[in-house]
C-alpha positions as CSV (number, residue, x, y, z in Angstrom):
1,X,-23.2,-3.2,2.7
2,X,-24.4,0.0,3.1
3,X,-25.7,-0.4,6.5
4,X,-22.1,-1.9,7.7
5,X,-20.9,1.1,5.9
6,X,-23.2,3.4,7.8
7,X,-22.7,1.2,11.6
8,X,-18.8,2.0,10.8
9,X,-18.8,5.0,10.1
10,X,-21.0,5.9,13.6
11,X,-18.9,3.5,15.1
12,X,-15.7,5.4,14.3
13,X,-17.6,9.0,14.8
14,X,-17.5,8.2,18.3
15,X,-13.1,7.5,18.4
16,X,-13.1,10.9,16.3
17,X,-15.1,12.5,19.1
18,X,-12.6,12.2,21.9
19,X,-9.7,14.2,20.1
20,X,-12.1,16.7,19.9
21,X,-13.4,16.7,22.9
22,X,-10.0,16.9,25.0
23,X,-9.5,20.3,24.2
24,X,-12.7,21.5,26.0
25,X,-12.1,19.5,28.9
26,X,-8.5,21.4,29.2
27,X,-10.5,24.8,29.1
28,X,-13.7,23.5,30.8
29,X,-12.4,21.5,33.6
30,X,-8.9,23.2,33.8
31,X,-7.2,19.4,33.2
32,X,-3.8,18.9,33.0
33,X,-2.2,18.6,29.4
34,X,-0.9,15.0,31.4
35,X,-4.8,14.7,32.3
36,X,-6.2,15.2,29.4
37,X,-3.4,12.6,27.3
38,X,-4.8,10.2,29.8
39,X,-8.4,10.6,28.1
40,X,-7.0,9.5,24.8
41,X,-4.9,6.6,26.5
42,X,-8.2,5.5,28.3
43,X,-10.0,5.2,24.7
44,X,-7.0,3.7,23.0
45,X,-6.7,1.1,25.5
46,X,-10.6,0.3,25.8
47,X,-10.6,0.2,21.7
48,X,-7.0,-1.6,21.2
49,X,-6.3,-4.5,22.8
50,X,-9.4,-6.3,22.9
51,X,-9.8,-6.5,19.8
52,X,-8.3,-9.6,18.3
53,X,-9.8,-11.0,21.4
54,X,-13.4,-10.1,20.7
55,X,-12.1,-11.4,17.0
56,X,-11.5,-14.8,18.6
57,X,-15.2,-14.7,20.4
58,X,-16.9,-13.6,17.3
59,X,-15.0,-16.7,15.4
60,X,-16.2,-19.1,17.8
61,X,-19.7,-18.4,18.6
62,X,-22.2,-16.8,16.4
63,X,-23.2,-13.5,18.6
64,X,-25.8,-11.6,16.7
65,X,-25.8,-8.8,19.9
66,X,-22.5,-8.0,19.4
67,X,-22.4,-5.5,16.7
68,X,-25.1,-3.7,18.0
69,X,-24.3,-3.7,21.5
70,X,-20.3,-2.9,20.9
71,X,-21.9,0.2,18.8
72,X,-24.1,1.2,21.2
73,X,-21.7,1.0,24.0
74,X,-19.4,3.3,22.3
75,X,-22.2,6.1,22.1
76,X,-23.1,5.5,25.2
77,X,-19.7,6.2,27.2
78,X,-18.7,8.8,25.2
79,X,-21.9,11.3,24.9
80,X,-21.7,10.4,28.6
81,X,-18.7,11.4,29.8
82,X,-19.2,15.1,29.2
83,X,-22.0,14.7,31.6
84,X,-19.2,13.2,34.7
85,X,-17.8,15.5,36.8
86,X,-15.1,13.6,38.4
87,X,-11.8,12.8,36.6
88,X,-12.0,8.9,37.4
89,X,-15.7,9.1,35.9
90,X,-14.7,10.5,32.9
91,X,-12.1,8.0,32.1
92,X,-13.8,4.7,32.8
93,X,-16.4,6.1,30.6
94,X,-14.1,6.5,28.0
95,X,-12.9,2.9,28.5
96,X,-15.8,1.7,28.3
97,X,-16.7,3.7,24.7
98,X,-13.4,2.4,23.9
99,X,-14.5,-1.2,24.8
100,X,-17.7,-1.0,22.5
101,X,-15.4,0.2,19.5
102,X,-13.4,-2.9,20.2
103,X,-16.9,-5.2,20.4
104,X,-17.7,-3.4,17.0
105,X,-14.9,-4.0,14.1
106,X,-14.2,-7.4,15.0
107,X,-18.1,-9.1,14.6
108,X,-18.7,-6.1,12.0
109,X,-15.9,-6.7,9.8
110,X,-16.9,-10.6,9.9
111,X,-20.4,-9.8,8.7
112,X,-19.0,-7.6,6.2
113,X,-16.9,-10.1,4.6
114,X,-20.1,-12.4,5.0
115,X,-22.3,-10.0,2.8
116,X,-19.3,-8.7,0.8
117,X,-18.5,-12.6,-0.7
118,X,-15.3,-12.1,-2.5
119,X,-15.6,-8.2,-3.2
120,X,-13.3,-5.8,-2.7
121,X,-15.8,-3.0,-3.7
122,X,-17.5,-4.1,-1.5
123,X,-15.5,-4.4,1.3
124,X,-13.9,-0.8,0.6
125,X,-17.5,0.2,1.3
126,X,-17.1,-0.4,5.0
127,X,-13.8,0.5,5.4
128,X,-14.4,3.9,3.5
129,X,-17.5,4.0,6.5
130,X,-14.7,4.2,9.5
131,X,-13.0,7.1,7.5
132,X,-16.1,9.1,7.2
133,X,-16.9,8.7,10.9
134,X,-13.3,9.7,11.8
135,X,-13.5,12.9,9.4
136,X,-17.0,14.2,10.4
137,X,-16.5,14.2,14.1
138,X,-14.2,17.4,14.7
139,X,-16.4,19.0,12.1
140,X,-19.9,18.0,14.2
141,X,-18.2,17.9,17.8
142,X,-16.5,21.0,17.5
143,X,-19.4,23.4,16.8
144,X,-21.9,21.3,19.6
145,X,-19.8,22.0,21.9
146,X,-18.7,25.4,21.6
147,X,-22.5,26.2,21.9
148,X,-23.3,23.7,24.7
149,X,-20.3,22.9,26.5
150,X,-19.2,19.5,27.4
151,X,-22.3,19.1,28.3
152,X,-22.7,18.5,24.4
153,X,-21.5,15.2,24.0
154,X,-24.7,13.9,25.1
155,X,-26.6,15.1,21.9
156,X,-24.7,12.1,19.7
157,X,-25.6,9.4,22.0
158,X,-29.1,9.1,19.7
159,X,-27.0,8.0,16.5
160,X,-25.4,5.4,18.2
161,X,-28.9,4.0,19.8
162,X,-30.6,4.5,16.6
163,X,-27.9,2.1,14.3
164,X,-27.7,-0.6,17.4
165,X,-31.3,-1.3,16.8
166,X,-30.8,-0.9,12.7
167,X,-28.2,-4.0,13.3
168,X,-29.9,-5.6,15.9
169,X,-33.2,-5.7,13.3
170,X,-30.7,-6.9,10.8
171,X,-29.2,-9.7,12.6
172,X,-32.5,-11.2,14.0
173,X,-34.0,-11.5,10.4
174,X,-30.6,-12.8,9.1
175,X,-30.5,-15.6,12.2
176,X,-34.4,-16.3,11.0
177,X,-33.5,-16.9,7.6
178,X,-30.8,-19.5,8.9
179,X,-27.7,-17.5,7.9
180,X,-25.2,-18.4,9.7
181,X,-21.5,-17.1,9.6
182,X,-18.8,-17.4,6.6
183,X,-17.8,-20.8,5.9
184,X,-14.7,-21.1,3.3
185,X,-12.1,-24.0,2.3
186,X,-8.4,-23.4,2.7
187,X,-6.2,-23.6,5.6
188,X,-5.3,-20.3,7.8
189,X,-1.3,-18.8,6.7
190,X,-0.3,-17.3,9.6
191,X,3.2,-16.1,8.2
192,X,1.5,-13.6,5.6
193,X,-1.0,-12.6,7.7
194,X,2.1,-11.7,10.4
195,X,3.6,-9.5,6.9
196,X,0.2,-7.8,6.6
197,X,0.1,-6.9,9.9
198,X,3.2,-5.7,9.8
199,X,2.4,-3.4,6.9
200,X,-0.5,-2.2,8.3
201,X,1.5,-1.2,10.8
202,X,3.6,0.6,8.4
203,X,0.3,1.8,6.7
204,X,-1.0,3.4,9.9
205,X,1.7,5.0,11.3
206,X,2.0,7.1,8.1
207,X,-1.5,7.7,8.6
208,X,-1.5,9.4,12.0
209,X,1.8,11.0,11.6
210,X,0.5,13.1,8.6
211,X,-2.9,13.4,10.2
212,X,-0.9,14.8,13.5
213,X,1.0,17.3,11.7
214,X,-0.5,18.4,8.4
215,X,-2.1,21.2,9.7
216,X,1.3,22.3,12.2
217,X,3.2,22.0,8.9
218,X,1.0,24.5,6.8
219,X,1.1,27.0,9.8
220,X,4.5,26.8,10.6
221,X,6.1,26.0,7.3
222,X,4.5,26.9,4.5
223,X,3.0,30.3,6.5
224,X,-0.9,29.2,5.9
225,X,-3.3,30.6,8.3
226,X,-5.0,28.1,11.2
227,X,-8.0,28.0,9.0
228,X,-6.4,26.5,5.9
229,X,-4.2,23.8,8.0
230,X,-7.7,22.5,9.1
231,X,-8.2,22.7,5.3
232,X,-5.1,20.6,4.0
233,X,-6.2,18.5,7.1
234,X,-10.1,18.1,5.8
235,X,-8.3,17.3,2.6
236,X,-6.1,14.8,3.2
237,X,-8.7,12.8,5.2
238,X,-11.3,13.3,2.2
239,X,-8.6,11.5,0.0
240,X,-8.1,9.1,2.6
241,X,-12.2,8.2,1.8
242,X,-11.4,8.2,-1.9
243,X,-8.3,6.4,-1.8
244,X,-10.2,3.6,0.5
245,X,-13.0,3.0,-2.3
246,X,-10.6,3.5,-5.6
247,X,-8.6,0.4,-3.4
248,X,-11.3,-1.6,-3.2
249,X,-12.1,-1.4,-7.2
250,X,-8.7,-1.5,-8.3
251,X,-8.8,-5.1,-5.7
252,X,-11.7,-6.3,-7.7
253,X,-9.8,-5.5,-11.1
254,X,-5.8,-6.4,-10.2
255,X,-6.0,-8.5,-7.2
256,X,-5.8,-7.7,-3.3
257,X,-1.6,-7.9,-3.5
258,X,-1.4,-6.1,-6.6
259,X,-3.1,-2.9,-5.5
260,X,-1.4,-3.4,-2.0
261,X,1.8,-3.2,-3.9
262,X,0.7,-0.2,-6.1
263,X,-0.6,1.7,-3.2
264,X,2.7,1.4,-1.1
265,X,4.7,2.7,-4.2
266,X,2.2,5.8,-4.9
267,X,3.0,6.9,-1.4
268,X,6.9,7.7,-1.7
269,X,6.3,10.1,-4.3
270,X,2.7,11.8,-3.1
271,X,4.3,12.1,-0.1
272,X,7.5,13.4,-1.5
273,X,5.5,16.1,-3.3
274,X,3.8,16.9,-0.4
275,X,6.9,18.1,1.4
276,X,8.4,19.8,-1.8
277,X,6.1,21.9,-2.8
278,X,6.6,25.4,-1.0
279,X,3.0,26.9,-2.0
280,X,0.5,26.8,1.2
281,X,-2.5,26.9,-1.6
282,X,-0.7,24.9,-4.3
283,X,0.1,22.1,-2.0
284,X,-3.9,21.4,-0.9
285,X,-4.2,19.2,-3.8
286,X,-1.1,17.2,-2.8
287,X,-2.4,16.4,0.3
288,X,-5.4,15.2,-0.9
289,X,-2.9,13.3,-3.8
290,X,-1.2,11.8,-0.1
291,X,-4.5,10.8,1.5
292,X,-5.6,8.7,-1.4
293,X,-2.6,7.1,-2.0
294,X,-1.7,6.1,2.0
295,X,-5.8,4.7,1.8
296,X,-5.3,2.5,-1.1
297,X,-4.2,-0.6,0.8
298,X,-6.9,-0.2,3.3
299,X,-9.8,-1.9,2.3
300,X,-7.3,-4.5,0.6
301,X,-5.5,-5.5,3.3
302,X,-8.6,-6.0,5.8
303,X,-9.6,-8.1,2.9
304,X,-6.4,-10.0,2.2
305,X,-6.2,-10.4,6.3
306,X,-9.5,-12.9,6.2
307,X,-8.4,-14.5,2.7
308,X,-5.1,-15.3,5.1
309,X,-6.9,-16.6,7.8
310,X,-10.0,-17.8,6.3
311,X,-11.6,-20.1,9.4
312,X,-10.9,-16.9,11.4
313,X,-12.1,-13.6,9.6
314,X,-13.5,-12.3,12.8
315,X,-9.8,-12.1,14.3
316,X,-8.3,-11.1,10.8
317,X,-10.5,-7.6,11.5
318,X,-9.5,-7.4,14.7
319,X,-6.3,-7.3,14.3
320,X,-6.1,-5.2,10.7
321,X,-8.9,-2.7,11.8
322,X,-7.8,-2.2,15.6
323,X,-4.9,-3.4,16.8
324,X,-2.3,-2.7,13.8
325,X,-4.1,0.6,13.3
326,X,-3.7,1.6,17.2
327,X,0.1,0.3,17.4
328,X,0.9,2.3,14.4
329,X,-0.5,5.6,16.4
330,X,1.5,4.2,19.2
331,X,4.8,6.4,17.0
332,X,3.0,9.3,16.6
333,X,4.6,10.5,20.4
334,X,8.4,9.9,18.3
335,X,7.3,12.5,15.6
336,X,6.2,14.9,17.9
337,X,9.2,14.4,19.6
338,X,11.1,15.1,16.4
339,X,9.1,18.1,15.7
340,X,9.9,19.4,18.9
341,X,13.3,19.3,17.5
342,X,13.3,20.4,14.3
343,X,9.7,21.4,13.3
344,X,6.8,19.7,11.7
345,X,8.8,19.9,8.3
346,X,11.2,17.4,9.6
347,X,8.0,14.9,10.3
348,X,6.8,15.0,7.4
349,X,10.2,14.6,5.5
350,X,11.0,11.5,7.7
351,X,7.0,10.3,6.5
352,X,8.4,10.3,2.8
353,X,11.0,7.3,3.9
354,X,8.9,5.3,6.0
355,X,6.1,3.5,2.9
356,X,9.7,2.5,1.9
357,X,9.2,-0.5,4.4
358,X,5.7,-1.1,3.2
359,X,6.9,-1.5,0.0
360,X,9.4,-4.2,0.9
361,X,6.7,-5.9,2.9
362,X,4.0,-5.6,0.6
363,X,6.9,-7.7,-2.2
364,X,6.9,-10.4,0.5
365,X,3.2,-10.8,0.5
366,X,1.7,-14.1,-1.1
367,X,-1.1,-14.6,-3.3
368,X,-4.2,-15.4,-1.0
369,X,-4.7,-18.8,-3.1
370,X,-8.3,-20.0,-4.1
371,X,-9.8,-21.5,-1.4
372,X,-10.8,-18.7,0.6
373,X,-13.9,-17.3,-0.7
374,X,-16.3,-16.9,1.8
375,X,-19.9,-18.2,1.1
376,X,-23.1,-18.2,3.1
377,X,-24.3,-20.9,4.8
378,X,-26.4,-22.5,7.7
């Protein structure tokens, strides 16, 4: 698991970097705010949609270059689009980065489940690897190119060659061994799987709003310097990682909808804290309280997805890792809009009411039943 872990977590370095990078192509290249929004869309898009689809290819066929290659891809496109000059070049690269991300999670989060067997732990492990990604790419992207330019991006291309051929090593002894893919009993509920999704939804759009606007919110509101918004930002994310493995554990010990259920509940009153508590120093803690208790449901509910839809786990990750995640980012635009308003405060008191939805959905969910525990096979 720790090399899914690790192929995650470079995976997801490379959807941090964009974010990170727009700002220097705004200075660098004098873009349009419009412009550079149309970077991000390109990525979302590329990274998005696809992915239940690649889900469904990954179900169907056994593709032991798919991993590696969706991996790759993303490296690729993004380290080189700080090398294009032209605007059109720039985007299509970050399609196509966006395209490998989608050609990742799918296949990745089947072979996961495939080496995770019925663990949660387990599972949280590469889960907890997308966070990590997503957290260390400001902090590594950031520096590089201040130093370099855009011309930096290039210098993390290597980390996404070196894992493709870690995977591509891994696959070709697996397929020599005669392991095939993830064969379970029980037939697919699409009706809780359609709840989950829906949760996630809920999940993620909590996520990025607080992600969006923690660090506006300690500037604006609570009167913290720039330098400790990035900290209650670096914090909350941090928890996110913890909150992601304690998940998976408390999976293991309660049950998948148990610990979906718990988590949904811990996040009315972490967040509620969050937005009480006047004291830019006193309230670092709190966010990191937040981040762990958003993340609890993550690992769970990719989990849970594939116990849903057992003859399909490749689509199950799909949709749980990329498409619920992206639509839930899809509201972020409506909080900014409502900041605009009334200030960041007001986003993150509306993010105290939204898990209330979650929690609702998360009562609805089912019991995943007995028959789906994967095993490996020919």
């Amino acid at each position: 698991m720790w090399v899914w872990m690790t192929a995650h977590a470079v995976d997801d370095f490379y959807q941090g970097l964009i974010p990170a990078a727009v700002p220097f192509f705004v200075l660098e290249r004098h873009y349009s705010y419009v412009a550079a929004s149309g970077l991000t869309m390109a990525a979302t898009l590329g990274s998005s949609l696809p992915q239940p689809l690649f889900g469904i290819l990954a179900d169907r066929r056994r593709l032991p270059w798919l991993t590696p290659l969706g991996v790759t891809v993303a490296g690729v496109g993004a380290g080189l689009a700080g090398l294009a000059q032209q605007y059109w070049l720039v985007w299509l690269l970050l399609l196509v980065s966006g395209l490998g991300v989608a050609a990742f999670h799918p296949a990745a989060g089947r072979g996961a489940r495939r080496d995770a067997g019925g663990s949660a732990s387990a599972m949280s492990l590469f889960a907890a690897g997308g966070s990590v990604g997503f957290f260390l790419a400001p902090a590594l992207v950031t520096p590089a190119l201040v130093g370099l330019g855009l011309a930096g991006t290039a210098v993390f291309i290597p980390p996404a060659a070196i894992i493709g051929f870690v995977l591509w090593q891994q696959e070709r002894r697996r397929g020599a061994q005669h392991a095939g893919g993830v064969h379970v009993t029980g037939r697919d509920r699409w009706l809780p799987f359609s709840l989950l999704t829906a949760l996630e939804v809920v999940r993620s759009t909590v996520f990025f709003g607080v992600n969006t606007f923690i660090a506006l919110y300690w500037i604006r509101d609570l009167g913290g310097s720039q330098s400790l918004g990035g900290v209650a930002l670096a914090a909350f994310l941090i928890g996110g990682v913890v909150g992601t493995l304690t998940g998976g554990r408390l999976g293991d010990r309660w049950g998948s909808v148990r610990t979906i259920r718990i988590g949904s509940v811990l996040a009315i009153p972490a967040l509620v804290l969050l937005r009480c508590v006047p004291d830019a120093h006193a309230a670092l803690a709190l966010a990191a309280l937040a981040g762990i208790a958003v993340n609890i449901p993550f690992a769970v509910l990719v989990k849970l997805g594939q116990d849903y839809l057992p003859s399909r786990p490749g689509t199950a990750a799909g949709v749980t890792l990329g498409l619920a995640v992206s639509i839930g980012g899809l509201f972020t635009p409506l909080f900014g809009a409502l900041a605009d308003a009334h200030g960041p405060g007001a986003v993150l008191t509306a993010l105290c009411v939204v898990p209330v939805a979650a929690v609702v959905l998360a009562m609805l969910l089912p019991e995943p039943g007995t028959g789906s525990v994967p095993v490996t096979g020919p």
